[in-house]
C-alpha angles and dihedrals in degrees: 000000000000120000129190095249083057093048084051104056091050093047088049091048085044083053081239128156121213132161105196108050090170090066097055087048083063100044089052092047089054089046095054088039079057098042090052089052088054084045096060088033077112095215089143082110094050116116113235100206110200130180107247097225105204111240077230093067100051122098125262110269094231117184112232111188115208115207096193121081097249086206090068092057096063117122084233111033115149115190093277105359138052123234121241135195112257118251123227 
């Protein structure tokens, strides 16, 4: 399964600090023990109903050229990159 040298190398690659491995390990396990209970759910007889939509009724695909750099009109554009809220 997940181990914490694993957990820590992704942390490391996401830039995020994070002081009990150990406690994530086990936040991943229970995710994939949840992830096999929705597997054997057994919903592959299930019917998936879905409303046809005509081509007809769907709007007409018009090209709109737009002659500004849309980059540059970011609230935090910064010369070549673009500023985002820290995370915390």
């Amino acid at each position: 399964m997940v181990t914490e040298e694993e957990i820590k190398h992704v942390a490391k690659l996401m830039r995020i600090e994070i002081d009990d491995y150990a406690e994530y390990v086990n936040k991943v396990h229970a995710m994939i023990d949840y992830f096999d209970v929705l597997d054997s759910a057994g919903v592959e007889s299930e019917e998936i109903t879905m409303q046809e939509i005509p081509i007809s009724n769907l709007r007409e695909d018009k090209y709109i050229p737009f002659n500004e750099k849309l980059i540059e009109k970011l609230k935090n554009y910064k010369g070549t990159y673009v500023r985002a809220p820290k995370m915390s």
